[in-house]
C-alpha positions as CSV (number, residue, x, y, z in Angstrom):
1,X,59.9,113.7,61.4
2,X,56.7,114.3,59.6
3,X,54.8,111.5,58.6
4,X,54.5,110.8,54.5
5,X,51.0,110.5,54.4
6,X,50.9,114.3,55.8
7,X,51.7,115.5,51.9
8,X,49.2,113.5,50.3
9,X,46.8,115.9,47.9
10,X,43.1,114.2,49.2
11,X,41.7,113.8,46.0
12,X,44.2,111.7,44.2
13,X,44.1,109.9,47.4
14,X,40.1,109.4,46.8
15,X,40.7,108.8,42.9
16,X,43.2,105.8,44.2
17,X,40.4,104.3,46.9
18,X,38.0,104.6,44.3
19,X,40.2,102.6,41.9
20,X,40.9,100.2,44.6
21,X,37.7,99.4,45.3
22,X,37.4,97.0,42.6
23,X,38.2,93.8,42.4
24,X,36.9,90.4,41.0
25,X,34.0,90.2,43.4
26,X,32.9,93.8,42.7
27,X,34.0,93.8,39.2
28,X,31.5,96.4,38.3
29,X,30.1,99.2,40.7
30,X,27.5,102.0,40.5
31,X,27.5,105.2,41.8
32,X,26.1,104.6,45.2
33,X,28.2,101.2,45.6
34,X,31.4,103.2,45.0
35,X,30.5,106.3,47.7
36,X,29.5,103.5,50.4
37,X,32.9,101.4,49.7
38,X,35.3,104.4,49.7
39,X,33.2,106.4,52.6
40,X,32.4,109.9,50.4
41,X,29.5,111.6,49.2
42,X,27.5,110.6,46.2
43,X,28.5,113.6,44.5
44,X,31.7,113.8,45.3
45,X,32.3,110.3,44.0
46,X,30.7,110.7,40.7
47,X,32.7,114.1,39.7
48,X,36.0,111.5,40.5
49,X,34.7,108.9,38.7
50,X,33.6,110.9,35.8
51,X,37.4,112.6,35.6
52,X,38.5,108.9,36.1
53,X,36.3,107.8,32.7
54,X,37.8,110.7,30.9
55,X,41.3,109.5,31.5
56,X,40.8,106.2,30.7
57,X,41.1,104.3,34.0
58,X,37.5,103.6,34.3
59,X,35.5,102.9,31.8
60,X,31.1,102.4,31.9
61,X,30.0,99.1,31.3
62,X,27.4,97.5,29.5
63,X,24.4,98.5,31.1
64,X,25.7,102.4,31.1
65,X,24.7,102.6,34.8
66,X,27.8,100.9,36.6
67,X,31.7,101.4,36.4
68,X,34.5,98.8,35.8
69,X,38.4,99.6,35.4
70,X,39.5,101.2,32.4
71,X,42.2,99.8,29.6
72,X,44.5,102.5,30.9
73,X,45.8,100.9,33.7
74,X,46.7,98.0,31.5
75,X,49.1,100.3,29.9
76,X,50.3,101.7,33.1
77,X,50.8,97.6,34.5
78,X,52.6,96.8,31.4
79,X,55.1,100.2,31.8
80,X,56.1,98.7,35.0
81,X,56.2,95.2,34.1
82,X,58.5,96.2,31.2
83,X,60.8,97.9,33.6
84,X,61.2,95.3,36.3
85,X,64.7,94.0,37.2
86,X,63.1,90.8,37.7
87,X,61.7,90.4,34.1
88,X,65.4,91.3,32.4
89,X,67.3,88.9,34.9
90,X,65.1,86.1,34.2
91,X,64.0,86.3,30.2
92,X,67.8,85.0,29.3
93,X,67.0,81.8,31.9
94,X,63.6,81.3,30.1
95,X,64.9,81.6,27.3
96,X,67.2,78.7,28.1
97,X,64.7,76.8,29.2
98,X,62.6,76.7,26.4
99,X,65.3,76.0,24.3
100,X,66.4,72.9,26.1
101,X,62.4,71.5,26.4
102,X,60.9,73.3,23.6
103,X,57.7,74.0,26.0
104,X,56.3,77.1,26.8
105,X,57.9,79.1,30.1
106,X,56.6,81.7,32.0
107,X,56.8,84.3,34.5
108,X,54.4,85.2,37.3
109,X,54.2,87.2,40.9
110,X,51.8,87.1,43.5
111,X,49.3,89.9,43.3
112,X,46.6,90.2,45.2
113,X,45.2,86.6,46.2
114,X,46.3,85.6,42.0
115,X,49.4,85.2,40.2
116,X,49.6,87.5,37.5
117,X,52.2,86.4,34.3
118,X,54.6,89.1,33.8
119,X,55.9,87.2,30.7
120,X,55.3,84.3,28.6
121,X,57.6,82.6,26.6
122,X,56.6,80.2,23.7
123,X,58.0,77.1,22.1
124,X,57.7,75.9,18.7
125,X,55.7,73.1,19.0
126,X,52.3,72.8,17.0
127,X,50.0,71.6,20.8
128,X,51.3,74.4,23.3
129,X,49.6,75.8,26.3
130,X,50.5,79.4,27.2
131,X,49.2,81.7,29.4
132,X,49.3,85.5,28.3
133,X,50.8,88.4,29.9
134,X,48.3,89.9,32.2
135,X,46.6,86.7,32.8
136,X,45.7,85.6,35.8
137,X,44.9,82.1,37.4
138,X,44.0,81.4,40.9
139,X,46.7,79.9,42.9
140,X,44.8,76.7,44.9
141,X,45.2,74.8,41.5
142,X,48.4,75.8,39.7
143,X,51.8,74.6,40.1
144,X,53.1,77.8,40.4
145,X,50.1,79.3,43.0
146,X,50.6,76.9,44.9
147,X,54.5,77.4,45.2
148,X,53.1,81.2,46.3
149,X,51.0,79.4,49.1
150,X,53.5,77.4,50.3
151,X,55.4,80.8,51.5
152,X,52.9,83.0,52.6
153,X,52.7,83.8,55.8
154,X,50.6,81.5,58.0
155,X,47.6,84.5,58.5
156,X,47.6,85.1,54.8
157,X,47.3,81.7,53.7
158,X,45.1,81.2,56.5
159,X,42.6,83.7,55.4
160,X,43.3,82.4,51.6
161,X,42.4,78.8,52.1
162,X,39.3,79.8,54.6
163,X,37.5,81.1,51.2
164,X,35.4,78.9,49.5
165,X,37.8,77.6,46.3
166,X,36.6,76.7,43.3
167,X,36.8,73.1,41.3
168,X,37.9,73.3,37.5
169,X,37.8,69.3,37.0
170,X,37.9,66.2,39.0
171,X,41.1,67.0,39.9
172,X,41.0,69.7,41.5
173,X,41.8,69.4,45.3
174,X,39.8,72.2,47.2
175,X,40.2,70.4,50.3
176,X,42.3,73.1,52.9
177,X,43.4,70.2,54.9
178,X,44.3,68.0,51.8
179,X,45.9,71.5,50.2
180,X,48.2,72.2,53.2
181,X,50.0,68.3,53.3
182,X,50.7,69.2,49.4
183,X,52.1,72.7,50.4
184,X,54.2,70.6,53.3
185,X,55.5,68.6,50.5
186,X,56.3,71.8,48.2
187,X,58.3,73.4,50.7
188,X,61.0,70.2,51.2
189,X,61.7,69.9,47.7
190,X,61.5,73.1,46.7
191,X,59.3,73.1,43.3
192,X,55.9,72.0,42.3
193,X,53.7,70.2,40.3
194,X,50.3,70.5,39.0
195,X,48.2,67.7,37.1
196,X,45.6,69.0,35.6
197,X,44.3,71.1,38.6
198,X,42.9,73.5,36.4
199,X,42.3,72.2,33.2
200,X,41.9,69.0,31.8
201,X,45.0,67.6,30.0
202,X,47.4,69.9,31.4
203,X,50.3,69.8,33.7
204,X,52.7,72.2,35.0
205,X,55.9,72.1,36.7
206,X,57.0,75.3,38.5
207,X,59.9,76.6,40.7
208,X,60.3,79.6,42.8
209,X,62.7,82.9,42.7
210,X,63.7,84.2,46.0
211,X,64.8,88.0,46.9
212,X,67.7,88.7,48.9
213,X,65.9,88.1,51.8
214,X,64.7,84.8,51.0
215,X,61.2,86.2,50.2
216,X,59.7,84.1,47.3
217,X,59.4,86.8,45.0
218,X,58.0,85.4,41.3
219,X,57.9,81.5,40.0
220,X,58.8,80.4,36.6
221,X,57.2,77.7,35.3
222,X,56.0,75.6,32.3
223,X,52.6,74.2,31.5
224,X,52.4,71.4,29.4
225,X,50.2,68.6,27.2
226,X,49.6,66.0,29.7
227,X,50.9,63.4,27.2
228,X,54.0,65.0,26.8
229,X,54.5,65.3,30.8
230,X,55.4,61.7,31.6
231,X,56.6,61.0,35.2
232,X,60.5,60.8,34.5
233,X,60.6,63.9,31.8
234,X,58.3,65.8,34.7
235,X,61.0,64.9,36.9
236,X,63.5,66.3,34.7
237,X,62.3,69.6,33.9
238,X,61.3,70.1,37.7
239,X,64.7,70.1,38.5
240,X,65.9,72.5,35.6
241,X,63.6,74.7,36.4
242,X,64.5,74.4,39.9
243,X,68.4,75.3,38.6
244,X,67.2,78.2,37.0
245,X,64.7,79.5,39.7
246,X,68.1,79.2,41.9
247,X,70.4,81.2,39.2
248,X,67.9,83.7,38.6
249,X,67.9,84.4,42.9
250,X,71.2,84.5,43.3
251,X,70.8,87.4,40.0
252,X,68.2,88.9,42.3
253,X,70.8,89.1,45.5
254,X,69.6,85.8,47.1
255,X,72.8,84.0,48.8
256,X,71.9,80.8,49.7
């Protein structure tokens, strides 16, 4: 049998390296940057780059000289996002949710070494902390990154926890050692909890949605005002949102 990668057309193959070739250490590339990263000539990468600007998916930043993805892909992301089983299985659960705790839920996956929210439910109260769709937050100090980390695969959490990780406030724990007894932990009781890992007078609760084959697969979860987030109500909604997170897997084929 012939093998897939036989029919593919070069050039788009090129556009998608070169549109691959950024990320949020390389943010913004020139000319030169982009030929060295994908392997092609200078000229060949700017005509693909310039057809790239005129569609939309790269756009020229500040200083005119260098390149940065384009608002087009947003619009692309947020076709598939609005398509995904996953999103319409689980809205009616968030829903639910923020009904019962009138605090903010939300919806993220794992996407290349960040979660990314797919959807963000509000509640009605005046002081509410929301994440917006399309945001993303490193995973070493959020409840629901670190529910990602806790099933990763032991070379890619490896390699995640062997880069240097930033500290957003005093309680931030960038410690590998220190962050793998709290993933331990994570992985018995099945749900996590943040205090204020990432931003000062927040907390989050999270729990994660597994696939039919028991691949962790998205996390809903629910920051919070740390005043509101007292030990027994953190409790609490850790274990609804742990009910949910289980409702929403069996939805998504997981028997278990």
């Amino acid at each position: 049998m012939k093998d897939p990668k036989d029919y593919n057309v070069r050039a788009v193959e090129r556009a998608l390296q070169i549109l691959e070739c950024f990320d949020n250490e390389h943010a913004e590339r020139g000319i030169s940057e982009i030929a060295q990263a994908v392997e092609l000539h200078k000229a060949t990468a700017h005509r693909i780059v310039t057809t790239l600007v005129n569609y939309g998916y790269l756009e020229r930043a500040e200083d005119g000289q260098k390149y940065r993805l384009g608002l087009e892909l947003t619009n692309l992301g947020f076709k598939v996002i609005h398509r995904m089983d996953l999103r319409r299985e689980a809205i009616p659960y968030m829903k639910q949710l923020v009904e019962q705790w009138d605090e903010t839920c939300d919806l993220s996956v794992f996407d290349r070494g960040s979660i990314l929210y797919i959807e963000v439910i509000r509640g009605s109260r005046a002081l509410t902390v929301a994440a917006a769709v399309g945001q993303r937050l490193p995973v070493h100090c959020t409840a629901s990154g670190k529910l990602f980390l806790a099933h990763l695969p032991p070379a890619e959490l490896d390699a995640i926890l062997s880069q240097p990780m930033t500290s957003y406030t005093k309680h931030t724990v960038t410690s590998p050692d220190e962050i793998r007894k709290e993933l331990d932990v994570i992985r018995k009781q099945d749900y996590a909890i943040d205090k204020e890992g990432f931003e000062v007078g927040v907390c989050a609760v999270a729990a994660p949605i597994y696939n039919r084959k028991g691949t962790v697969i998205a996390v809903i979860g629910s920051p919070s005002p740390s005043t509101r987030m007292m030990p027994e109500r953190t409790a609490e909604m850790a274990a609804s949102f742990k009910e949910a997170a289980r409702a929403i897997s069996r939805r998504m084929g997981y028997d278990k």
